[in-house]
C-alpha positions as CSV (number, residue, x, y, z in Angstrom):
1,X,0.0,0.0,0.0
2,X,1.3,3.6,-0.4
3,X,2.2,4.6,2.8
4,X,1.1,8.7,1.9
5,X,-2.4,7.3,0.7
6,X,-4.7,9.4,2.9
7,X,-8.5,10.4,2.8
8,X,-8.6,12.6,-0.5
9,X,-11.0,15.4,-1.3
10,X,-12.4,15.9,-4.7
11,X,-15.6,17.1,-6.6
12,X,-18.2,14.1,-7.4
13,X,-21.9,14.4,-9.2
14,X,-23.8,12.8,-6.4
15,X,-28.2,11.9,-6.9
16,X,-29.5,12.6,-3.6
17,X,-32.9,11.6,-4.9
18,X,-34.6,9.6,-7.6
19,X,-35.6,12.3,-10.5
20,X,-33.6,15.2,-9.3
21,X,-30.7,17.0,-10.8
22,X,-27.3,15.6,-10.4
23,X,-25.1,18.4,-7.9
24,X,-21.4,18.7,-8.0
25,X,-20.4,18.6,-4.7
26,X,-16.6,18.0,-2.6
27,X,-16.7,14.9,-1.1
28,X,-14.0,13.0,1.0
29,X,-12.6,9.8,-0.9
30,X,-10.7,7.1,1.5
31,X,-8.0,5.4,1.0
32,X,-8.4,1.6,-0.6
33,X,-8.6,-1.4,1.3
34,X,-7.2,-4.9,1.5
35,X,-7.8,-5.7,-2.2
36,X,-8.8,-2.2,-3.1
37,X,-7.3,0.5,-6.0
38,X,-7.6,3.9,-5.7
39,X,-8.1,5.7,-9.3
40,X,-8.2,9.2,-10.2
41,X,-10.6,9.4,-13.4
42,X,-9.3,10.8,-16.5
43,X,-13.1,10.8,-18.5
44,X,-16.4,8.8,-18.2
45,X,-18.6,8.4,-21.4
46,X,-22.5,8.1,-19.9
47,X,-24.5,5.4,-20.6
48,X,-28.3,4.9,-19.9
49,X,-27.6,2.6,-17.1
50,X,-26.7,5.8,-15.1
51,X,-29.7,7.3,-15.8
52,X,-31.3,4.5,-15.1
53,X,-29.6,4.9,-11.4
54,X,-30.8,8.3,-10.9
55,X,-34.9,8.1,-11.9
56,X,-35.5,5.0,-9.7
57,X,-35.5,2.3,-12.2
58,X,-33.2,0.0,-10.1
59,X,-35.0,-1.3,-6.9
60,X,-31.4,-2.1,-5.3
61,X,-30.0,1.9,-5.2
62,X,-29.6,3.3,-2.5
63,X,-29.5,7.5,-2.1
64,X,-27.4,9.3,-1.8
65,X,-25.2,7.9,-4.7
66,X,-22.4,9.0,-7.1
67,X,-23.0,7.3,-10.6
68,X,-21.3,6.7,-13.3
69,X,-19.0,3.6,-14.6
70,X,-18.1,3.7,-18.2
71,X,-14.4,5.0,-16.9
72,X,-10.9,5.1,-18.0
73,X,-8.1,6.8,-14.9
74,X,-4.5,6.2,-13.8
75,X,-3.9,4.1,-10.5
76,X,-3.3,6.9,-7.4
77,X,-2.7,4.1,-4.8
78,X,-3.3,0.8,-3.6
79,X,-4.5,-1.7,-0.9
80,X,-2.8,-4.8,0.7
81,X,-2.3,-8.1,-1.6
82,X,-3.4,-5.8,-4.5
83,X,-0.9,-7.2,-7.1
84,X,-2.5,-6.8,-10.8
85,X,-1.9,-2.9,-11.0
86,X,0.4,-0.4,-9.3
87,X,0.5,3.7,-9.0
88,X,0.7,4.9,-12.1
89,X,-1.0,2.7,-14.2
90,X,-3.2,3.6,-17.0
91,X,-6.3,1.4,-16.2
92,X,-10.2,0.7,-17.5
93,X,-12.9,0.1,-14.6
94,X,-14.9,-2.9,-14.8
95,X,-18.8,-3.4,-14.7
96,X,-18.1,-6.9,-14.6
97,X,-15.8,-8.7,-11.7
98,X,-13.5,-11.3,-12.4
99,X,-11.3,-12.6,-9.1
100,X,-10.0,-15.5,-11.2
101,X,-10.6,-17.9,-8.6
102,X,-14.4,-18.6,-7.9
103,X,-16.1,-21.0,-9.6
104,X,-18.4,-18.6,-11.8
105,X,-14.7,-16.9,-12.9
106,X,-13.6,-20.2,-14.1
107,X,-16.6,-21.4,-15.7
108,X,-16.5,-20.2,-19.6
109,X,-20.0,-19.9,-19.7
110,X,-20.5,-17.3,-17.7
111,X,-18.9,-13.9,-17.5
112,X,-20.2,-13.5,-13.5
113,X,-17.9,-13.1,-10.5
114,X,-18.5,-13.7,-7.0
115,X,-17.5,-10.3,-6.5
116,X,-20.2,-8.7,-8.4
117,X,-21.0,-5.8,-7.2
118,X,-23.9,-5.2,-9.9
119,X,-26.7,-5.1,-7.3
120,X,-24.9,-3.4,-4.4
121,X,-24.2,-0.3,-3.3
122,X,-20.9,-1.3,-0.5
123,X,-18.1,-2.2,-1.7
124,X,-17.4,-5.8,-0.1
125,X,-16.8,-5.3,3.6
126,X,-20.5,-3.4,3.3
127,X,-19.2,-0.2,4.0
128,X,-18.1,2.7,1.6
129,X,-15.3,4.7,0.7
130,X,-17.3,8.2,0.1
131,X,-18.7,10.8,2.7
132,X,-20.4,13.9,2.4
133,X,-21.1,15.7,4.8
134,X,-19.7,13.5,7.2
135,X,-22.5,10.8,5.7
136,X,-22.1,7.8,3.9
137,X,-22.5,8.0,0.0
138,X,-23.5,4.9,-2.3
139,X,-21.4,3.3,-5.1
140,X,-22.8,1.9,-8.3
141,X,-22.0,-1.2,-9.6
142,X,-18.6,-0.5,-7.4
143,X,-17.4,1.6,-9.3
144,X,-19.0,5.2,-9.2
145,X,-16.6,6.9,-11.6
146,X,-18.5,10.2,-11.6
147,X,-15.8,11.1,-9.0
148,X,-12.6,12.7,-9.7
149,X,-11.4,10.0,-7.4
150,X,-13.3,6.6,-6.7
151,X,-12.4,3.1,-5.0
152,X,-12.4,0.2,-6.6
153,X,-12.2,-3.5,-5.7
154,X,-9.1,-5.4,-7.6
155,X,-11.6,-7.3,-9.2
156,X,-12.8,-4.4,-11.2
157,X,-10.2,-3.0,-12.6
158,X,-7.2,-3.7,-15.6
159,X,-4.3,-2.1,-16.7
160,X,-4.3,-1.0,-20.5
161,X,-1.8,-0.1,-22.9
162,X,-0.4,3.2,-22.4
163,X,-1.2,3.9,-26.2
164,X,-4.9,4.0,-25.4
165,X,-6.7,7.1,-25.3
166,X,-8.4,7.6,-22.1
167,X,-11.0,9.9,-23.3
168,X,-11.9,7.1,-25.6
169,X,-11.0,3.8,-23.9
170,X,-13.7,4.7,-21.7
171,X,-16.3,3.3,-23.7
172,X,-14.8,-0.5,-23.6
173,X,-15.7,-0.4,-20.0
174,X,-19.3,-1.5,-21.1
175,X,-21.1,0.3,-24.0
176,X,-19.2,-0.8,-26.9
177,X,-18.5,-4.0,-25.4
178,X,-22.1,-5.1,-24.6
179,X,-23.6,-4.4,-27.6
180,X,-20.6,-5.7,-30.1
181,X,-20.2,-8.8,-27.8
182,X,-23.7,-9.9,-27.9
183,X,-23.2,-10.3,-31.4
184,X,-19.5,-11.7,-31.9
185,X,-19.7,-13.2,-28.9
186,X,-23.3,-14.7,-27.7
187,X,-25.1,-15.0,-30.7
188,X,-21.4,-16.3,-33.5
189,X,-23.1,-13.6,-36.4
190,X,-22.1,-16.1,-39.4
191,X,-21.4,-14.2,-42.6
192,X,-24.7,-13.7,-44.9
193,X,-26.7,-14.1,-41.5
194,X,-30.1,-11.8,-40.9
195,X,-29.8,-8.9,-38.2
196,X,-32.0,-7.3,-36.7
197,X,-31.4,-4.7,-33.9
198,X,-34.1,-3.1,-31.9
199,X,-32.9,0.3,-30.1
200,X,-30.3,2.2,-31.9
201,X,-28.5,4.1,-28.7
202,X,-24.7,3.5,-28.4
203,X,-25.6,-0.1,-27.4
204,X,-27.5,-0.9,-30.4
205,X,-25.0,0.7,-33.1
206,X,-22.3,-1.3,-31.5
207,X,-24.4,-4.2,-32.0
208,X,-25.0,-3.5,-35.6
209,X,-21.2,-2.2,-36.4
210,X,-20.7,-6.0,-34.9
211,X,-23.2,-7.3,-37.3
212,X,-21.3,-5.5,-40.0
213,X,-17.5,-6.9,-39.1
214,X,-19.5,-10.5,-39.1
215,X,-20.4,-9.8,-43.0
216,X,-24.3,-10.1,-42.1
217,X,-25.8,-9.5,-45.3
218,X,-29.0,-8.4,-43.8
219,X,-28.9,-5.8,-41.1
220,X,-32.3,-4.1,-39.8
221,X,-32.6,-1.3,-36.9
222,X,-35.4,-0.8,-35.1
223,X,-35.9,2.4,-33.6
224,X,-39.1,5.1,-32.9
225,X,-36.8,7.9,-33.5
226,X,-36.7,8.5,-37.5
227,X,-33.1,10.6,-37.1
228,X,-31.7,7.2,-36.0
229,X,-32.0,6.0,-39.8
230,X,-29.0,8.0,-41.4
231,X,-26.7,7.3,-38.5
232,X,-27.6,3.5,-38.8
233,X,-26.3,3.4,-42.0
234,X,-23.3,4.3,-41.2
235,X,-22.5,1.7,-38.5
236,X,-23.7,-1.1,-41.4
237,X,-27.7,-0.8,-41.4
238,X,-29.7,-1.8,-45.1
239,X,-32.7,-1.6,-43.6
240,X,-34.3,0.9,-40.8
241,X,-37.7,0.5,-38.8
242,X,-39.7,2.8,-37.5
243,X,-42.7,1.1,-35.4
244,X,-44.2,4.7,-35.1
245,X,-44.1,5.3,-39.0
246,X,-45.0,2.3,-40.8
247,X,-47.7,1.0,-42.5
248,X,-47.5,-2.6,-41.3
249,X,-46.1,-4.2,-38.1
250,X,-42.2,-4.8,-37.6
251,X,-42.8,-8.4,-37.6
252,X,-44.5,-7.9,-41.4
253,X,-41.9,-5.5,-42.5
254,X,-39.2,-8.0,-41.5
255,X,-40.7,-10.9,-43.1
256,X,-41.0,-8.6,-45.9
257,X,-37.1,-8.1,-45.8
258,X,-36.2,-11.7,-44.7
259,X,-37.9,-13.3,-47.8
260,X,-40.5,-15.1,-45.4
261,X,-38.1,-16.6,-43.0
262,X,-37.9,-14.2,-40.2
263,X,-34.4,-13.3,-38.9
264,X,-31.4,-15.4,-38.2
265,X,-30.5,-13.8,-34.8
266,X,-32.6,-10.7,-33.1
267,X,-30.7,-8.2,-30.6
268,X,-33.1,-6.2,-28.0
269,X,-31.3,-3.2,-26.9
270,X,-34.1,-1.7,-25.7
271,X,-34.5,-2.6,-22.3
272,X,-38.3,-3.7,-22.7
273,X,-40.4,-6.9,-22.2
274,X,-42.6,-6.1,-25.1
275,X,-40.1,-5.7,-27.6
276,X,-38.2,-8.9,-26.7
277,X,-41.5,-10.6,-27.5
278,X,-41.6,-8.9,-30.8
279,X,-38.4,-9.7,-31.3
280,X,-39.1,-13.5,-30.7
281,X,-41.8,-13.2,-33.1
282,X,-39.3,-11.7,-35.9
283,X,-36.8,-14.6,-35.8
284,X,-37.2,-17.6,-37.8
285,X,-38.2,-20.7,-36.6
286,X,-34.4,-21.7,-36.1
287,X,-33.5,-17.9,-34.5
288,X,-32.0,-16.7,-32.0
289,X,-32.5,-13.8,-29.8
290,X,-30.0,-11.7,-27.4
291,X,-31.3,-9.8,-24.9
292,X,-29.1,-6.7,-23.8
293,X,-31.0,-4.1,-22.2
294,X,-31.9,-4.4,-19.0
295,X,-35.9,-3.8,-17.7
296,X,-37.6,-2.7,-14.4
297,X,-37.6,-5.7,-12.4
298,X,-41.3,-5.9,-12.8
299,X,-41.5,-5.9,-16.7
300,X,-42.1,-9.5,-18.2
301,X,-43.8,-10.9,-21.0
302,X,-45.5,-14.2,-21.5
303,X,-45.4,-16.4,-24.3
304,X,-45.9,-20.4,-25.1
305,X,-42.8,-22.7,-24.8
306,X,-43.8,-24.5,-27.1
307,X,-42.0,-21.3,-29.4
308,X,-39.1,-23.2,-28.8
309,X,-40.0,-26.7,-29.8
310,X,-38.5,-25.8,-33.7
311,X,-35.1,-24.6,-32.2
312,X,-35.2,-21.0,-31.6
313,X,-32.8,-20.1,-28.6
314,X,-33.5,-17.1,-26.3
315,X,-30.4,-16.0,-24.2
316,X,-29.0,-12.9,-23.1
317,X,-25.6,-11.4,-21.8
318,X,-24.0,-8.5,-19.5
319,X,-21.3,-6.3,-21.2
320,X,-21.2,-8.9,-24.2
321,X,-20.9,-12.1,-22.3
322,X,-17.2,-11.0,-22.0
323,X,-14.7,-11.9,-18.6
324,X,-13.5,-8.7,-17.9
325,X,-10.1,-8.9,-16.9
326,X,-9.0,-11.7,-19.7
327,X,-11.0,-10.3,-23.0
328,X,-12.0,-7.0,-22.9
329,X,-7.9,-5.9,-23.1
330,X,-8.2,-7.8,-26.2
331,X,-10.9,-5.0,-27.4
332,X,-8.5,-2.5,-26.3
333,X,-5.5,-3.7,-28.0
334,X,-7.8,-3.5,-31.4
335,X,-9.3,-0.2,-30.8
336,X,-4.9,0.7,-30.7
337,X,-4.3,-1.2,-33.5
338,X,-7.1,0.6,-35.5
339,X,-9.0,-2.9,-36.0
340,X,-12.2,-1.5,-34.2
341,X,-12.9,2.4,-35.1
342,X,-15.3,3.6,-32.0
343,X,-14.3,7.7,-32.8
344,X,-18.4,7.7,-34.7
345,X,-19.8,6.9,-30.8
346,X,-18.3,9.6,-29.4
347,X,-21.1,13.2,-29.8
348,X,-19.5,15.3,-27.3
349,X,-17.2,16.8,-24.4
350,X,-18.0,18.8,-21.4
351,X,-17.4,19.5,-17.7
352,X,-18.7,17.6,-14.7
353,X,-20.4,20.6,-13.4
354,X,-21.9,20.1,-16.9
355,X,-23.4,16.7,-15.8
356,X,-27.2,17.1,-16.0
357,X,-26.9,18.9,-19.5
358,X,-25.4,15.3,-20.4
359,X,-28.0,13.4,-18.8
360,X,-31.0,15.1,-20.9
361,X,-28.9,15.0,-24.1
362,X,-28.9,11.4,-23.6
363,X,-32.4,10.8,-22.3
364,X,-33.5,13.0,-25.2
365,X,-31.6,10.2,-28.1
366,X,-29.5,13.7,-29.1
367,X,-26.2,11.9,-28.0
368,X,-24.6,8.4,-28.4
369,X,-21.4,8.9,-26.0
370,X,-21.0,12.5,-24.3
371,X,-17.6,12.6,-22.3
372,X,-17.2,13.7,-19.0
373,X,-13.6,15.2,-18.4
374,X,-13.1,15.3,-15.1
């Protein structure tokens, strides 16, 4: 451990309340823990799962709470038996834990960690590492990287090349990575395959670009917002969807498009019960569908198994179905070596004590990836 770590002060966006404004406030920051890295955050990139902290749509949060976790920082200091990064490191925070040791870690079918922090607001010992106030403040997903410092379990985080931008690596934390994954990784995309991709956010073009590198031969976004449609093209779309503006239903169109067969693989990115089961209905009797977004815990949908009796496979996957620590620096290392172009995500740059402006862009469908320097 550095023996001059010490409780830090910096300025964090804290929501103090579901469906209020983010405020910028000085917080104190502790030092790590036994198994614990302290980063200082270089730049976030927001993603919806943020907002999704701050309105109420995740029964587990607890406020107050400093979101944010789409992060890229160098190492400031470090716990006892911390051994995979030291001060100074470049490094990318994690969504998804990997220990290496339990048995979900060393199970290839899984990309889950004992030390999953998704649905808690502690980091392990239960207790956190921010105050304001002289009050506790919550961590999301264990990360909370709308801090200019934040703690972080070992677990969590991964040195990266030096060569990697921060202010862009950001987004291999879990954006790019969850909707790209769910197609090269969960669904194998075979070339000439049919695509279609409901929910063209950051998630869903990453999905699509993905579609694209797999030489899919039909690709089809599905998305209420009509200003979707030109940006969809250029991540690899032929065909665009608009559920509000058509004169038949998806599921016709896409028959329409598919020839009568329906798709070969269907990607929600939505976050919705109702349009996974559209999406079940779109795939062919053989298809396979990926769910990505995540609903309220309440939303469901029902439908007959005997849907699956013909073959068609419903799954779904966190950040891409990838294990953090061994295969998302392999994402890295081809965003450096220009194999994977993410500049098109990136819409914008501002301030933390620009936060909220961020937040409506994004709730609004005006941005894909807005950076938060901090």
């Amino acid at each position: 451990m550095n023996p001059y770590s010490k409780t830090i002060q910096c300025r964090a966006a804290i929501c103090f309340a579901p469906n209020q404004p983010l405020f910028v406030k000085t917080i104190e920051v502790d030092p790590p823990k036994d198994n614990e890295v302290r980063v200082k955050i270089f730049a976030n990139s927001i993603c919806h799962s943020d907002i999704n902290c701050c309105t109420g749509v995740y029964s587990f949060i607890k406020y107050p709470i400093i979101p944010g976790h789409e992060a890229a920082g160098i190492v400031e200091s470090v716990g006892k038996n911390v051994s995979s990064v030291v001060v100074g490191d470049n490094v990318l925070l994690l969504v998804m834990s990997y220990c290496g040791l339990c048995l979900l870690c060393k199970n290839a079918k899984t990309n889950f960690c004992i030390k999953q922090r998704l649905v808690h607001t502690t980091m392990t010992d239960k207790t956190t590492r921010f105050k304001f106030n002289g009050q506790p403040v919550y961590h999301l997903f264990g990360i909370s990287s709308l801090s200019e410092y934040t703690v972080v379990d070992e677990a969590q985080v991964i040195k990266i090349d030096q060569k990697a931008r921060l202010d862009r690596v950001c987004l291999m934390a879990c954006g790019f990575p969850t909707g790209y994954g769910a197609v090269v990784k969960v669904a194998k995309v075979e070339p000439l395959s049919m695509v279609g991709v409901w929910g063209l956010g950051a998630v869903g073009l990453a999905a699509i670009y993905g579609a694209s590198k797999c030489g899919a031969s039909i690709i089809i976004g599905v998305d209420i917002k009509e200003e979707k449609k030109e940006i969809a093209f250029k991540f690899g779309c032929t065909h665009f969807l608009n559920p509000t503006n058509s004169e038949t239903t998806i599921k016709e169109a896409i028959k329409s498009i598919t020839n009568g067969f329906g798709l070969d693989y269907a990607l929600e990115c939505v976050g919705s019960a109702n349009v996974v089961e559209e999406a079940i209905e779109c795939t062919s009797a053989y298809g396979s569908i990926v769910v990505v977004g995540s609903t309220r815990r309440d939303d469901s949908f029902s439908i007959s198994p005997n849907v699956f009796l013909s073959g068609k496979k419903l799954t779904g996957a966190l950040v891409g179905g990838y294990k953090s620590k061994l295969e998302i620096p392999n994402l890295v290392a081809e965003y450096v070596e220009g194999k994977i172009d993410i500049e098109p995500f990136f819409t914008g740059n501002v301030d933390l004590i620009r936060i909220n402006e961020a937040f409506e862009e994004l709730k609004n469908g005006n941005a894909l990836r807005t950076v938060i320097k901090m």
